[in-house]
C-alpha positions in Angstrom: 61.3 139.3 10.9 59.6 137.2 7.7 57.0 134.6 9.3 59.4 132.0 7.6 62.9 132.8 9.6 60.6 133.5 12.7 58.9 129.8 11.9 62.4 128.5 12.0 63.6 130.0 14.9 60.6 128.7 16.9 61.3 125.8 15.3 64.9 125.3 17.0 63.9 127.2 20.3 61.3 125.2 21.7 62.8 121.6 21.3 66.0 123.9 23.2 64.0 124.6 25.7 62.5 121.5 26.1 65.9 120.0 26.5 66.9 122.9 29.4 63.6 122.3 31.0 64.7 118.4 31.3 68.3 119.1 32.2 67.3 121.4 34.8 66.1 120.0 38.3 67.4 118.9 42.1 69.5 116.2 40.2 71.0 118.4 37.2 71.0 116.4 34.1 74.2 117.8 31.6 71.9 118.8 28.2 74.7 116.7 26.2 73.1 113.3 28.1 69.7 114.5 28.2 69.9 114.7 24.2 72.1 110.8 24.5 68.8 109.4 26.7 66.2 111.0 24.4 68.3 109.1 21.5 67.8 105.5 23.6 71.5 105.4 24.8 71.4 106.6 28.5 71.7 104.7 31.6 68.7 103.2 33.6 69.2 105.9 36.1 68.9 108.5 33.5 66.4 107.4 31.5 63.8 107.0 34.7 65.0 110.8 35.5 64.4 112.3 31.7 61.7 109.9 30.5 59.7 109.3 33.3 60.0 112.6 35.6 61.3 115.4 33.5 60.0 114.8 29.7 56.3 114.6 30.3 56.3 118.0 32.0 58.2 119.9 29.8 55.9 118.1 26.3 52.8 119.0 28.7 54.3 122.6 28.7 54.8 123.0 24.8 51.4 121.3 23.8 49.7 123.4 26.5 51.3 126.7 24.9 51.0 125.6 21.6 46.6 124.7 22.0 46.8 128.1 23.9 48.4 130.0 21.3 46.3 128.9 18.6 42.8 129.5 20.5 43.8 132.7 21.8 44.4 133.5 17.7 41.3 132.4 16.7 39.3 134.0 19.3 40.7 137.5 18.3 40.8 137.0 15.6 37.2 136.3 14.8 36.0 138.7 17.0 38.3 141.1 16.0 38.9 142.0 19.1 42.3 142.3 20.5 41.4 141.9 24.2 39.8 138.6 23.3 41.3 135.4 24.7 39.4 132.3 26.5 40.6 133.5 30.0 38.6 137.0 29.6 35.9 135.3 27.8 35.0 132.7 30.2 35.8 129.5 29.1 38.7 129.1 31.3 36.7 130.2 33.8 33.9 127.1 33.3 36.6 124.6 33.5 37.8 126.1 36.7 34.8 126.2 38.5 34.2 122.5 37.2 37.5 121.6 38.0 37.7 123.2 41.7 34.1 121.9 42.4 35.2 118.0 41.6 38.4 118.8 43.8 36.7 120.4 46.8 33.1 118.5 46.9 34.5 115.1 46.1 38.1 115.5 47.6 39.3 113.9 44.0 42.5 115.3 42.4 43.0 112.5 41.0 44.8 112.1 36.9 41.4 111.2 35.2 38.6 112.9 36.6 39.5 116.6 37.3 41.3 117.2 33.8 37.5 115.8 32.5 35.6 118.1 34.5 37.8 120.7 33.3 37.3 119.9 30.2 33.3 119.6 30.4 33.2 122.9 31.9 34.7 124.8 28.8 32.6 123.2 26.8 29.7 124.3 28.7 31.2 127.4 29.0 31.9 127.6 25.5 28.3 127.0 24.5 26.6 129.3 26.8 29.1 132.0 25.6 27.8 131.1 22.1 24.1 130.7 23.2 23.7 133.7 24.9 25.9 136.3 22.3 23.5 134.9 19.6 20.9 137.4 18.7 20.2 136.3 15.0 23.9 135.8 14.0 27.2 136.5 16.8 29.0 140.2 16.5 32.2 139.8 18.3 31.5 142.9 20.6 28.1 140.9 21.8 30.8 137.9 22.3 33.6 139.8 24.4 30.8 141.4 26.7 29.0 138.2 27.4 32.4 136.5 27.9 32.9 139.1 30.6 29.9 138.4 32.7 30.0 134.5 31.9 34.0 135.2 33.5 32.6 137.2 36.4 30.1 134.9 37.0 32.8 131.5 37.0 34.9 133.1 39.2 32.1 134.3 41.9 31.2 130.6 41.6 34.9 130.1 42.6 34.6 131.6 44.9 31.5 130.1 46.7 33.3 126.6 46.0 36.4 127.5 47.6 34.5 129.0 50.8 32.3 126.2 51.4 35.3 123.5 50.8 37.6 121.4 53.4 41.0 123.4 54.3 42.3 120.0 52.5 40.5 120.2 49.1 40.8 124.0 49.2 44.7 123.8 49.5 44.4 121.4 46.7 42.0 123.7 44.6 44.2 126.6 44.8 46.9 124.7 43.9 45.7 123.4 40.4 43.9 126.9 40.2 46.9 129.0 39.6 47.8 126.9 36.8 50.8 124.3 37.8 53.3 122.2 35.4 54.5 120.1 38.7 54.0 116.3 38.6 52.4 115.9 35.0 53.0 112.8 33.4 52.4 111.0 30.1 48.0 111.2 31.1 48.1 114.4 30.4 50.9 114.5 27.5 48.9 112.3 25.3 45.6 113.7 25.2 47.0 117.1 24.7 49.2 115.7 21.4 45.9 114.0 20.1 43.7 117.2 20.0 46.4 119.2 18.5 46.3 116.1 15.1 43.3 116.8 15.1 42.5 120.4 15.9 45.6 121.9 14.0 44.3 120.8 10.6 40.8 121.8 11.1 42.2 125.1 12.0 44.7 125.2 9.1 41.9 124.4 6.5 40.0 126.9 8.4 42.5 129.6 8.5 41.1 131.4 5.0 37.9 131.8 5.7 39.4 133.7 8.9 40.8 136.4 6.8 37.3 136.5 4.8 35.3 137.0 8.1 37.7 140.2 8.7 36.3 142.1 5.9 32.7 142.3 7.3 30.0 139.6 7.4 28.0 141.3 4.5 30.9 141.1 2.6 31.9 137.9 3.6 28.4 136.4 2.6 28.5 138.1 -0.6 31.3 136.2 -1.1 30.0 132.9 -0.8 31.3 132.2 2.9 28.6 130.5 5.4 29.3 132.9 8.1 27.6 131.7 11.1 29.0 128.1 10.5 32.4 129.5 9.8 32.2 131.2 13.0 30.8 128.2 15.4 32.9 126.1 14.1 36.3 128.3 14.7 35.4 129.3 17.9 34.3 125.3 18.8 37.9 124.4 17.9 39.1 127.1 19.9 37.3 126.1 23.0 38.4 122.5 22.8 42.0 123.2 22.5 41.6 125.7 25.8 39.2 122.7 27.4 41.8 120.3 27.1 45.0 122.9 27.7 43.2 123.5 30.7 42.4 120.1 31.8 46.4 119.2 31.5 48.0 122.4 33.5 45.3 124.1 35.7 44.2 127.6 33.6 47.7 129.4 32.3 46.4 132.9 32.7 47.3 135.3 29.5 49.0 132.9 27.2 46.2 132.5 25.1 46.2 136.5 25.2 49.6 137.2 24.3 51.0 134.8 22.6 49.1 136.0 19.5 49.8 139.9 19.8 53.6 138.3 20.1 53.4 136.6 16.5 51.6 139.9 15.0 54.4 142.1 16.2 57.5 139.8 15.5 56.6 138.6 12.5 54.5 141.2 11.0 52.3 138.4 9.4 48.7 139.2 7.8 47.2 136.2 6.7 45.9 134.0 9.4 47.3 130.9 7.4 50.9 132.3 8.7 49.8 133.9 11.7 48.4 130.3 13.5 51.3 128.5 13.8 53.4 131.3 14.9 50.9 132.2 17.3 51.5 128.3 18.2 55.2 128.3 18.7 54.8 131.5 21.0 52.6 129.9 22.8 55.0 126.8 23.5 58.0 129.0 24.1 56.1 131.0 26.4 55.1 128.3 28.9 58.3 126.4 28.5 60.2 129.5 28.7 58.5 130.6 32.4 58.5 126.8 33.8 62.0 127.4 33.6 62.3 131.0 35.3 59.6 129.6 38.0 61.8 126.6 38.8 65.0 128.5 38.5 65.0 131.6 40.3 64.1 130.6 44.0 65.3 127.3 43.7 65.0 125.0 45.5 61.7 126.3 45.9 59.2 126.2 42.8 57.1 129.5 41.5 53.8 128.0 39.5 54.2 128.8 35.8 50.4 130.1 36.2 52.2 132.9 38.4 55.1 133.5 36.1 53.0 134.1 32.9 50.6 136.1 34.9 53.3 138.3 36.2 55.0 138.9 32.6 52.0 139.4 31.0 49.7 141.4 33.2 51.4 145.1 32.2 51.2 144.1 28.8 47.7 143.6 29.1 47.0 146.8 31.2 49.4 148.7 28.4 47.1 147.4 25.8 44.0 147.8 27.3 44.9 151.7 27.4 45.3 151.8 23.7 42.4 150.6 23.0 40.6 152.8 25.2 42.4 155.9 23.7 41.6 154.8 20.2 37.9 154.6 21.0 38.5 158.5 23.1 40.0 159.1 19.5 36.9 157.9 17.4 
């Protein structure tokens, strides 16, 4: 499929499922009314249950797939590494221990200051990962590794959190650790729609000198690219759209990790300018898309979407990890 009619069809599908995800719920909402309400023509009772209850979680959903899709993009692809996403590398990880520390040493869950610890943590996160690959320039081998053991580290310090907590602010720390969608309002939509002005064309006009750090760094110097500042500031965009992803829905796991290898191999695309906002739209689809299945197949009860993407994407991780590992057996 051409990175155009798959554009498109991403295009239509995610406002769809952003319309199921609203219509769907303990008081079912016909998609025909949902669509009337968005349109300022529904009834009071409607409009509290769409605009208020419903809305905000499913646009949390789609920004939150759309930041991850574009970070787990950039991260691969300027390591050139295809294992490479912020959940393996760490910076998840810092905004969870941040997060689950606030939660179980302060007993706050509260709107504002758990989504900013997140956020500070993958920022510190991001800058220790950068700090401690640097050895006279950043080789995205040296990156994944470190990223590893800054991972293994966070989630020892997860750990320790969680064991020295309240049974209370554990329960609630495992809750907004496996990565939740339930209850998110309009705090979290708008911060998430004002990185993504912001970040999106700084990643856009970045997107070339992308494809110029693929051919080598000698090469890419002889070319005329600044490849150290390229690269810090790629990967200091991606971290901020996983920081504040993260800070919104609790860490996602994999959808910064597949969402990308899902754009490559539907839409065959080989310049990064198309590959981003594909990468983008899977993202959004992704996290709308398993919402829905975690709301919808036990219901009334509610799987996290943190589970559900977890689930799906796990074997395809393991499957790809394999390859990888036979291709270096292979020389």
């Amino acid at each position: 499929m051409s990175p155009r009619v798959l554009g498109a069809s991403l295009a239509v599908a995610t406002p769809a499922l952003v319309v199921g995800s609203v219509a769907v719920g303990e008081f079912a909402v016909a998609p025909l009314d949902v669509l009337v309400t968005l349109a300022g023509a529904g009834d009071d009772a409607t409009g509290f249950i769409v605009l208020d209850l419903r809305l905000p979680r499913a646009l949390t959903a789609a920004l939150a797939g759309a930041a991850l899709g574009v970070a787990g993009a950039v991260f691969q692809r300027v390591t050139r590494n295809p294992l490479a996403s912020p959940d393996i590398v760490g910076v998840a990880g810092g905004a969870s221990v941040a997060a689950v520390a606030l939660i179980v040493f302060s007993g706050s869950s509260g709107a504002a200051l758990v989504p900013l610890a997140a956020l500070a943590g993958a920022l510190v996160s991001g800058a220790a990962l950068y700090g401690l690959a640097w050895r006279g320039g950043v080789q995205g081998y040296r990156l994944v590794l470190v990223g590893i053991g800054l991972a293994a580290f966070a989630q020892a310090g997860v750990g320790y959190v969680l064991t020295e907590g309240r049974i209370f602010e554990v329960a609630a720390a495992y809750v907004w650790l496996v990565g939740s969608l339930n209850g998110r309002g309009w705090e979290q939509v708008w911060p998430l729609a004002l990185t993504l002005v912001l970040a999106l064309p700084a990643v856009a006009a970045l997107a070339r000198r992308i494809d110029v750090l693929e051919l080598g760094d000698d090469l890419a110097r002889s070319l005329g690219l600044h490849v150290e500042r390229s690269r810090l500031a790629l990967l200091a965009v991606a971290v901020v759209l996983t920081g504040v992803s993260v800070s919104a829905t609790g860490p996602v796991g994999f959808v910064a990790f597949i969402s990308p290898h899902l754009a490559r191999r539907i839409s065959g695309a080989t310049s990064n300018q198309a590959l981003l906002p594909i990468a983008a739209g899977c993202g959004a689809v992704l996290v709308l898309a398993a919402d829905l299945a975690g709301r919808m197949l036990f219901a009334p009860s509610e799987i996290p979407v943190g589970i559900v993407t977890s689930v799906l994407a796990a074997p395809y991780f393991l499957v790809l990890l394999r390859r990888a590992n036979r291709v270096g057996a292979a020389g």
